[in-house]
PAVEX-670223 format. One record per residue: x, y, z of N, C-alpha, C in turn. Coordinates in steps of 0.02 Angstrom, whole numbers, plus 50000, padded with zeros to 5 digits. Example, Ala and Ser with C-alpha at 12.3 -4.5 7.8 and 13.67 -1.06 7.14 Angstrom:
% PAVEX-670223
506604971650390506154977550390506604983550390;506424988850354506844994750357506455000250394;
This chain:
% PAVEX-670223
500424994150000500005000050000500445006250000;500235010549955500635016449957500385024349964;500645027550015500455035450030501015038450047;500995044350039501415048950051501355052550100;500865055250115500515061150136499715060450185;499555063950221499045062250262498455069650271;497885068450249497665073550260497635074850335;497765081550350497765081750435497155084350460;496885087350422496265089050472495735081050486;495655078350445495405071450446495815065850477;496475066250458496945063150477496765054350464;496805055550393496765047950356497185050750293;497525043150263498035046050222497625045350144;498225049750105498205051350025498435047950010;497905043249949498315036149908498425039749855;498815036949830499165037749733499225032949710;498705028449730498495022249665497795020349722;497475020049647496835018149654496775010849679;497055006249656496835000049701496894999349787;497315004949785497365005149879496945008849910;496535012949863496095017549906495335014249892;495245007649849494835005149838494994998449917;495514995749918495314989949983495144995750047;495495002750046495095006550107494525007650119;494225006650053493415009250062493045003450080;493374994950041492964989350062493184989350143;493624989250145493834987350233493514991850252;493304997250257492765000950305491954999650297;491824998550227491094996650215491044989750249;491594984450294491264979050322490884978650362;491004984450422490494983250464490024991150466;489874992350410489254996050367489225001950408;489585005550415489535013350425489175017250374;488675023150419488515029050366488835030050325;489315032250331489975037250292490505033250292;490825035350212491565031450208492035037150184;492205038050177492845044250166493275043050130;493655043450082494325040150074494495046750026;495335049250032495635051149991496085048549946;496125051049890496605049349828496965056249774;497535055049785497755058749725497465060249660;497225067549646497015070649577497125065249493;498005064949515498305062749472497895055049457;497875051249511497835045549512497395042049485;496645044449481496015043149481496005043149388;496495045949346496455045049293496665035949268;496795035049303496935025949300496175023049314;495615027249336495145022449336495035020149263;494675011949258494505009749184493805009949183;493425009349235492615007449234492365013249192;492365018649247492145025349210492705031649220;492845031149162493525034749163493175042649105;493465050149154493205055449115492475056749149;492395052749198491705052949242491945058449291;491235062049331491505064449393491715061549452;492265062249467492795060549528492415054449575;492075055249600491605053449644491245047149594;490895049249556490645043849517491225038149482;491765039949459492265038649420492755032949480;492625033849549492985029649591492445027849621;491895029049631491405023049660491385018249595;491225016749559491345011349509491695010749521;492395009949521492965006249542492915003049603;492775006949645492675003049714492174996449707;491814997049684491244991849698491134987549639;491564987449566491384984049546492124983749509;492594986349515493224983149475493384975749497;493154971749533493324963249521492634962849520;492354964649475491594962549444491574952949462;492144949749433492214943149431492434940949490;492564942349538492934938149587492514938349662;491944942649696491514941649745491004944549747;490614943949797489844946049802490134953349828;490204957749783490184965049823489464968649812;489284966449780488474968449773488224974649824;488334973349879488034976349929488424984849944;488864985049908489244990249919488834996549878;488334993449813488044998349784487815003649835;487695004049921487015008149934487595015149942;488225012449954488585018849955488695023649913;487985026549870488015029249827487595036049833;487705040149900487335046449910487665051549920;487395058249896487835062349926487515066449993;487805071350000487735072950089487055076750081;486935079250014486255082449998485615076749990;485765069849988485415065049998485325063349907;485565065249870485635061549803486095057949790;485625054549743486165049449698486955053149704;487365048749727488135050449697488555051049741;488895056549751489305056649808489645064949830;490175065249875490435070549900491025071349867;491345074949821492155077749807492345082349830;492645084649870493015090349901493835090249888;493905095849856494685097149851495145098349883;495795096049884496075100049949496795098849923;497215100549953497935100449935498555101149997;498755095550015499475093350066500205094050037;500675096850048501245098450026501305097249964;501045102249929501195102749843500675096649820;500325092849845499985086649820499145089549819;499025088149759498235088449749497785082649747;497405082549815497025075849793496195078349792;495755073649813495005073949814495005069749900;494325072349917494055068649976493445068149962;493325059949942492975057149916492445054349984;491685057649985491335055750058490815052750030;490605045650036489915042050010489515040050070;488805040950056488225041150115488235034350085;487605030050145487315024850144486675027450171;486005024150137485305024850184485335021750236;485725014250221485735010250299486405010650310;486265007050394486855006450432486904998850472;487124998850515487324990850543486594989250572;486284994150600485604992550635485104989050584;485174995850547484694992250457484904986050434;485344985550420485574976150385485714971550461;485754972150516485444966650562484574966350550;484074972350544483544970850549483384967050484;483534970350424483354967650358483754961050355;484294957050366484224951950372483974946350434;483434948750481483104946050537482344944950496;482234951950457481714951250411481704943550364;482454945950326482474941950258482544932650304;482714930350365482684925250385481924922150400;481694928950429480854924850439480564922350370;480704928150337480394925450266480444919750236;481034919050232481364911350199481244906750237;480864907250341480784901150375479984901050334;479564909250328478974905750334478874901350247;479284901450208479214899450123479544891050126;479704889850199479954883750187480344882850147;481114886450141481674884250094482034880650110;482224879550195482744874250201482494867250179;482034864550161481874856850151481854858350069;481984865050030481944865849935482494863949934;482394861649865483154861049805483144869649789;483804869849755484064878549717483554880949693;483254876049656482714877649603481904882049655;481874876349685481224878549708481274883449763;481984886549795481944892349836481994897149797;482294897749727482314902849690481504904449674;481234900649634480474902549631480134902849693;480334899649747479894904249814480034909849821;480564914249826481014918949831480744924149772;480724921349718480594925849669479564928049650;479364923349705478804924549704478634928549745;478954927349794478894934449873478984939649834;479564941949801479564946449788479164949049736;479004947049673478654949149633477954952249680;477694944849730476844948749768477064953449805;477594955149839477664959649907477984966149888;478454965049840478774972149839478284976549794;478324981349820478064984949766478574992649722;478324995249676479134998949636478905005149661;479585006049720479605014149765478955016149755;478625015249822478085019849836478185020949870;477905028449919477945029649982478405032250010;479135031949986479695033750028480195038049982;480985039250002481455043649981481485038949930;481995039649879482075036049814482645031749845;483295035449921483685031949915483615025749970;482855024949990483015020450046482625012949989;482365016849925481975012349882482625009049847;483285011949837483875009449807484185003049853;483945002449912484204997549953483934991849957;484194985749976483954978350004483424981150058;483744986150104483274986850162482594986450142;482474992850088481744996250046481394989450044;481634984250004481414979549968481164973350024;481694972650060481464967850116481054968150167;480984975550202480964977850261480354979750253;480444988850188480044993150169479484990550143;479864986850081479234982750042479224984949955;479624992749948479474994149909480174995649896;480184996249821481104997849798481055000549737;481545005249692481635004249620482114996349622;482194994849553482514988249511483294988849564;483714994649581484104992449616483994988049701;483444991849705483304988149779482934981249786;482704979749733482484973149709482934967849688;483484969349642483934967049626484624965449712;484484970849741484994968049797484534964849853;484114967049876483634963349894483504954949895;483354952249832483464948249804483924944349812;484684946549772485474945049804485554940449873;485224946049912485404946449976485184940050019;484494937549979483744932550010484274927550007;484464926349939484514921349892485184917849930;485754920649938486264920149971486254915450032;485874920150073485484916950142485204912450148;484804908650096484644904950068485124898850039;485764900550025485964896350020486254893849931;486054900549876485984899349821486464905149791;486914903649755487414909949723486794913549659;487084919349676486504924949645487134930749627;486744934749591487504938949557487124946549546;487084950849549486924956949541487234958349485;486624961949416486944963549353486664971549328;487004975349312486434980149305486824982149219;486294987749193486484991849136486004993249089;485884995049033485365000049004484704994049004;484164995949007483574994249016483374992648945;483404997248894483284995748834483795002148780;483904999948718484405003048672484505009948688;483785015148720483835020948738483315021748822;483355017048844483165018148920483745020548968;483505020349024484125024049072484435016449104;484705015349159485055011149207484695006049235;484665000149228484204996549260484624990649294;484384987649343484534981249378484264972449376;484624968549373484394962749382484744957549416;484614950249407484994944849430485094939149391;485864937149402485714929949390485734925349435;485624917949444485764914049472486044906749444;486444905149506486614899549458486214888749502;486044888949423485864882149457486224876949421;486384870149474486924868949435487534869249409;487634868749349488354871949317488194880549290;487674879249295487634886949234486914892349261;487204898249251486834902049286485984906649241;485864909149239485084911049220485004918849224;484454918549199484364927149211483714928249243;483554932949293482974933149313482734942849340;481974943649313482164950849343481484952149380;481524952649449480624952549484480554959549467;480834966049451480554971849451480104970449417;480364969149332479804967249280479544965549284;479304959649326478854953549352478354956049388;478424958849435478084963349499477364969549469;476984970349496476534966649551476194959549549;476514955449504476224948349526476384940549523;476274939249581476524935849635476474930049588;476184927349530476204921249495476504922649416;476744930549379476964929449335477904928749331;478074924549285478604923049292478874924149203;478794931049177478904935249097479674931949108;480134933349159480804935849162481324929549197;480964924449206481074921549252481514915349230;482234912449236482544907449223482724906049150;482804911449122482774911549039483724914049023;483794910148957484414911048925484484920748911;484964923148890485164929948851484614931948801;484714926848754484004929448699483194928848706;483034924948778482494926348794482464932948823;482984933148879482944939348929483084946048897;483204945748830483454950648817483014953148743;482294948348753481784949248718481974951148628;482514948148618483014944048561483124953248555;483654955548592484134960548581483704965748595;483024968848621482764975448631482834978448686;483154972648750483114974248824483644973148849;483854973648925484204972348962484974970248935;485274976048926485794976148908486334975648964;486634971548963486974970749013487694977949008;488024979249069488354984449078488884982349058;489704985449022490354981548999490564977749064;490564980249128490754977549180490464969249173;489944969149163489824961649150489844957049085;490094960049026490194954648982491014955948956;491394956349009492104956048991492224947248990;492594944348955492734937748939492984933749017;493164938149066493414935849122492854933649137;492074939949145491494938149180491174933949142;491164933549109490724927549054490894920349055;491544920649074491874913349079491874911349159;491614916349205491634913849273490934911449284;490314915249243489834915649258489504914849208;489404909549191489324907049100488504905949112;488074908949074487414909549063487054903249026;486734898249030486474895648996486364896248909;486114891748871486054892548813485474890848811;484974886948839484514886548860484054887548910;483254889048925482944890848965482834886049030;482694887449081482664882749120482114880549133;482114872749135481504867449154481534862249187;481154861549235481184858149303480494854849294;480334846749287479794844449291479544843849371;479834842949395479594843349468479564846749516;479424853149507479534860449537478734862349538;478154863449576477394866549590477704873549608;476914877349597477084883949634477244889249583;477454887949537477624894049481477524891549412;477604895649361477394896049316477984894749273;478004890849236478794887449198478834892749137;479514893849145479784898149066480214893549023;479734891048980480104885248939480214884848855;479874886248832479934889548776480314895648748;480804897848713481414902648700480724909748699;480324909048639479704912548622479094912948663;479164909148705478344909048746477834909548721;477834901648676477214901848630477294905248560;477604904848537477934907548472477504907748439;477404913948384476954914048330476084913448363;476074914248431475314912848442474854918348411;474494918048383474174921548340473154918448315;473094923748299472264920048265472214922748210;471934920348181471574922348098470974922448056;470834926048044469774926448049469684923447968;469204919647985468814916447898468294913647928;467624915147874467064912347890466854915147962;466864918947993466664920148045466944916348090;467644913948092467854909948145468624910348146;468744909348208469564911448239469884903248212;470314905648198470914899148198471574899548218;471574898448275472184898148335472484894248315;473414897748314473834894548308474354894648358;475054889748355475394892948410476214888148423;476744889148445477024882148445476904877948503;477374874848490477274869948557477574870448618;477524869248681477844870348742478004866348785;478804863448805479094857748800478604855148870;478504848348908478164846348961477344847148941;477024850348914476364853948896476074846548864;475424844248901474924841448878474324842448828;474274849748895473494853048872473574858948863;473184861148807473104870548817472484873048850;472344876548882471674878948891471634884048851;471244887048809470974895248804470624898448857;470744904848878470464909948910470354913648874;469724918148867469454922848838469244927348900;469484934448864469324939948918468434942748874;468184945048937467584949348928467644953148939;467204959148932467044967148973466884967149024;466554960249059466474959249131467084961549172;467604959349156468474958949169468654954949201;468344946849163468654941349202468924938149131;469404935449154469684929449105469194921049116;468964920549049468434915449058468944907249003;469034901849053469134894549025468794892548974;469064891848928468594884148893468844877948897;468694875648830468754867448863469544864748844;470004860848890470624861948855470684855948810;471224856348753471374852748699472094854148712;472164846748666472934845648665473014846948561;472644850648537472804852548461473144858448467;473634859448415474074864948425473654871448362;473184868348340472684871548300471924871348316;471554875548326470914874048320470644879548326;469634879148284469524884848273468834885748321;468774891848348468184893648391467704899148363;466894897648394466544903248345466784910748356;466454912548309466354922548325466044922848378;466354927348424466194929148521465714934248505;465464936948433464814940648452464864948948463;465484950748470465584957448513465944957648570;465804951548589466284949748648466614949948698;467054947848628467764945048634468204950948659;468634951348703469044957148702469884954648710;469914949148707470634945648731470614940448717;471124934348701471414928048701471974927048740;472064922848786472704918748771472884914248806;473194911248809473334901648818473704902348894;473454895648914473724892048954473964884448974;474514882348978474534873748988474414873449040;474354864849048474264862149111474904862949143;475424863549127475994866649193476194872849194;475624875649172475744884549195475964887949154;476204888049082476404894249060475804897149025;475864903249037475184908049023475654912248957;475334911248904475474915648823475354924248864;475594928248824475464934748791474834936948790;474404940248828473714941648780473664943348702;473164941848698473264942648623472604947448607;472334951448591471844956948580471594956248505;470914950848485470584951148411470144954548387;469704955748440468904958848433468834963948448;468964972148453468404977148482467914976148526;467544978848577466924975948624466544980848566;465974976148564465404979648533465274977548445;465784975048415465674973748347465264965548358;465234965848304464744957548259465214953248259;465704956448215466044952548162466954951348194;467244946248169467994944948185468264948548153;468834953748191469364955548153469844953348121;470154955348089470684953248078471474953948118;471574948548146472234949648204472764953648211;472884951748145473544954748123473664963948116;473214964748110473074972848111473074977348178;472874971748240472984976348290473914974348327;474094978948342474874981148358475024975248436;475464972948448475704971948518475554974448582;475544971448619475144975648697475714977648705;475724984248724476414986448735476384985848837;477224983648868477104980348938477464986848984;477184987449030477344995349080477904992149130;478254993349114479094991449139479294996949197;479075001549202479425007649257478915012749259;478795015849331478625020349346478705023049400;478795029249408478725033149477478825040849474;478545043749549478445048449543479105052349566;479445057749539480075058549543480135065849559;479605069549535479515076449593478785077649590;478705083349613478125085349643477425084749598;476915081049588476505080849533476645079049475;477025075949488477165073449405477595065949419;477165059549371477355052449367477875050549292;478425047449295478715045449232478645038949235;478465037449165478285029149143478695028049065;478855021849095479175018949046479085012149019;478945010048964478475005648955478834999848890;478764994248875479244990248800478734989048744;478824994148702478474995748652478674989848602;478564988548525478494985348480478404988248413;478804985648359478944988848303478244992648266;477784987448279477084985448249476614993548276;476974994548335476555001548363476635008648329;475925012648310476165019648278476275022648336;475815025948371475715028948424475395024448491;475745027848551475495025848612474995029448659;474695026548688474135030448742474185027948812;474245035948875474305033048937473565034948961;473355029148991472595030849031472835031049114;472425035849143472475035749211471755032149257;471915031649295470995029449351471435032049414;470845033649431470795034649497470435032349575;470105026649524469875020749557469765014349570;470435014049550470735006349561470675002249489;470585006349432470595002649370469625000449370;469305003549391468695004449389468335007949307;468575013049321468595019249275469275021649233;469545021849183470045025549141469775031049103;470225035149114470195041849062471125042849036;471055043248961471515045248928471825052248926;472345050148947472835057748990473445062248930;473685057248891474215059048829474345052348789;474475055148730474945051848676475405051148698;475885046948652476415048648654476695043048585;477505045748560477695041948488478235038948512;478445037748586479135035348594478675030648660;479325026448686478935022148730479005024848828;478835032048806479045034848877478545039748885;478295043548942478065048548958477985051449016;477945058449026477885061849093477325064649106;476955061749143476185064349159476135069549208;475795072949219476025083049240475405085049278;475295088449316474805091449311474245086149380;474525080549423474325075549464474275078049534;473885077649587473775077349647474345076449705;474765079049729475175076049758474915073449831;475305068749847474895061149900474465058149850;474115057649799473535053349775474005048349750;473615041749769473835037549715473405037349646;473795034249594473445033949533473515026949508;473225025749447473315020449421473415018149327;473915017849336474125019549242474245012849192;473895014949145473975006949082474015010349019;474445007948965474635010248922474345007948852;474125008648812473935004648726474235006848691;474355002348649474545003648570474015004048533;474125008548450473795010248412474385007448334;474095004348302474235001748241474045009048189;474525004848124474725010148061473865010248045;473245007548045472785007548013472495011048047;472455013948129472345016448192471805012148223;471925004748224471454999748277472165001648362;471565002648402472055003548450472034996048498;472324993248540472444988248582471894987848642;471484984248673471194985648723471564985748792;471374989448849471804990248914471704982948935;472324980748949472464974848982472394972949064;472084968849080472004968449153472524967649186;473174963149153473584963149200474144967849171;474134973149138474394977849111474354985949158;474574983949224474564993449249475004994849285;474784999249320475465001649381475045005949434;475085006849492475085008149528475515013649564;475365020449570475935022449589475755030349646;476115031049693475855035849736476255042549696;476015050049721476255054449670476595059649742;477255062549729477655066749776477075071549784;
């Protein structure tokens, strides 16, 4: 370890290499102090590689916490990412010791030793009451990933930075994708199961997002409950290869920190999805496509469902949605084709289910109120509400995974629990900032697509968000 020099009013020393002022910061983050401090030479900090040309503060917290991306669970080091004004980031202060210019680099934490004894006293009951010590890997991960999808909910209620923590997620209840993602980490561990914290762009032009892998076996998986969340039985994200999870290249881009050849070869991802015949309780992701090509096609006044096949799958059921707003059974078949009458007006939804749980895509054919079958192909993709929250005063941002097939988008609000919708804005990109909201009210937001012909998508039941407003 090398220093020269000591700041004296603090009286901790000035490194001139970054790897030594990075083991100072882990050796103090062990036993989880508010505040970590560390100084480093001006000069020095230009050796960072993560984010290099970043500000000071940002430019050596990445280093700290994730330059051996490959070699341990530092995961937990993310919460040291506040500054003294309570935002994202950190403290740089300049200063200068005999001719030497360094930085004094000061990072907050929301929690402290009290917070991670309680949040893991929390995260133990949980895992006694889910019954994991008598699971295999497999089946504590889907207990685990089911808690969280029903319980957490995405930052409501609180500061943004206590929603960035395991605490938020375990304790609170509520988190953004980082506090879900460590959260998670954290269960899983305790549990008994290696889990890996991955973060980086959300989609080609989204902002920062978080997830996990795990590994079962030889080879590890991808899984993300933010996306998943609010419900407690869907599993969109759940145990799937790169090109599922990554909804064949539109999503979840992983950060460089994680696909350097070191990390890829320590932590080698499946090539396939994962399937467990003897696992109850969740909903299997087994198919690369989830039901590939499922689709209908109108002739003669009658639908003709198509779809592929889904590996373990006996039976399909159809569900048809009504205006009532229940999803209604028919009778199940094991044909991977078959045709059902015209619903009359109906019809407002399709889509499949096997006998071991995987639930298709809705699929949207009919308008409420017409005679006659549309034609499928003409209405656009349900587009799926991936992010939201309220981020200042009266005003909610949503972010949502649009589809090529979409012209324009529409955000509806209610204000009574999805009772009632009224249409609030357009929009031509897959994002928007709604303005002009109640602060304390909660609201309730679902998004449609509108096709090149302008058939728009019907609001999806399990398509919303929930969200309280600053």
């Amino acid at each position: 370890m090398e220093h020269c020099i000591v700041d004296k009013e603090l009286g901790i020393p000035v490194y001139s290499k970054v790897e030594d002022a990075v083991n100072d910061f882990r050796r103090q983050a062990e036993n989880w102090p508010r505040t970590i401090t560390v100084c480093i030479e001006k000069e020095a900090l230009g050796s960072c590689k993560i984010a290099p040309g970043e500000p000071p503060w940002y430019a050596f917290r990445y280093e700290a916490i994730f330059a051996d991306a490959a070699d341990g669970p530092l995961d937990m080091l993310w919460h040291y990412g506040i500054s003294s004004a309570g935002e994202p980031g950190g403290d740089a202060k300049s200063a200068q010791e005999d001719g030497v210019d360094y930085y004094i680099l000061i990072y907050y934490s929301p929690i402290g030793n009290d917070e991670v004894q309680e949040m893991d006293d929390a995260a133990g009951k949980i895992l006694d009451s889910l019954g994991v010590w008598e699971m295999t890997d497999v089946e504590k991960t889907a207990a685990v990933y089911g808690w969280f999808t029903g319980n957490v909910k995405y930052s409501e209620g609180d500061s943004h930075n206590i929603a960035q923590s395991a605490y938020g997620a375990i304790v609170n209840r509520y988190a953004v994708c980082a506090g879900f993602g460590l959260g998670f980490c954290r269960m899983m561990r305790m549990a008994g199961v290696e889990t890996r914290f991955i973060s980086g762009p959300a989609s080609k032009n989204g902002g920062v997002h978080a997830w996990n892998i795990v590994k079962l076996g030889d080879l590890y998986y991808n899984l993300d409950a933010t996306w998943d969340s609010p419900q407690p039985k869907r599993y969109r994200y759940f145990l799937t290869n790169e090109r599922t999870f990554s909804e064949d290249g539109t999503s979840h881009f992983r950060g460089p920190l994680f696909t350097t050849p070191e990390f890829l070869s320590r932590f080698p991802v499946s090539e396939e999805n994962y399937f467990h015949e003897g696992v109850a309780g969740f909903q299997y992701r087994i198919s690369d496509t989830h039901f590939a090509g499922f689709r209908a096609d109108a002739a003669d006044n009658q639908l003709s469902l198509s779809w592929s096949s889904v590996k373990g799958a006996e039976n399909y059921i159809l569900e048809v949605y009504v205006p009532s707003g229940t999803w209604h059974p028919q009778s199940p078949r094991t044909s991977l084709a078959w045709l059902i009458p015209s619903p009359n007006g109906e019809l407002r939804g399709l889509r499949l289910r096997t006998d071991t749980g995987v639930v298709s895509d809705e699929l949207y054919v009919v308008p409420s109120g017409t005679d006659a079958v549309s034609d499928c192909s003409a209405y656009p993709s349900i587009p799926w509400l991936a992010y939201g929250e309220s981020t200042e005063a009266g005003t909610v941002s949503l972010r949502w995974i649009g589809f090529g097939d979409a012209e324009r988008y529409f955000v509806y609000l209610s204000e009574d629990e999805g009772q009632t919708y009224r249409k609030v804005m357009a929009a031509s990109a897959p994002k928007a900032a709604v303005t002009g909201l109640t602060p304390g009210s909660r609201y309730r937001f679902a998004v449609t697509a509108r096709g090149a012909d302008g058939k728009e998508t019907a609001l999806a039941d399990s398509n919303y968000m929930d969200i309280l407003v600053l």
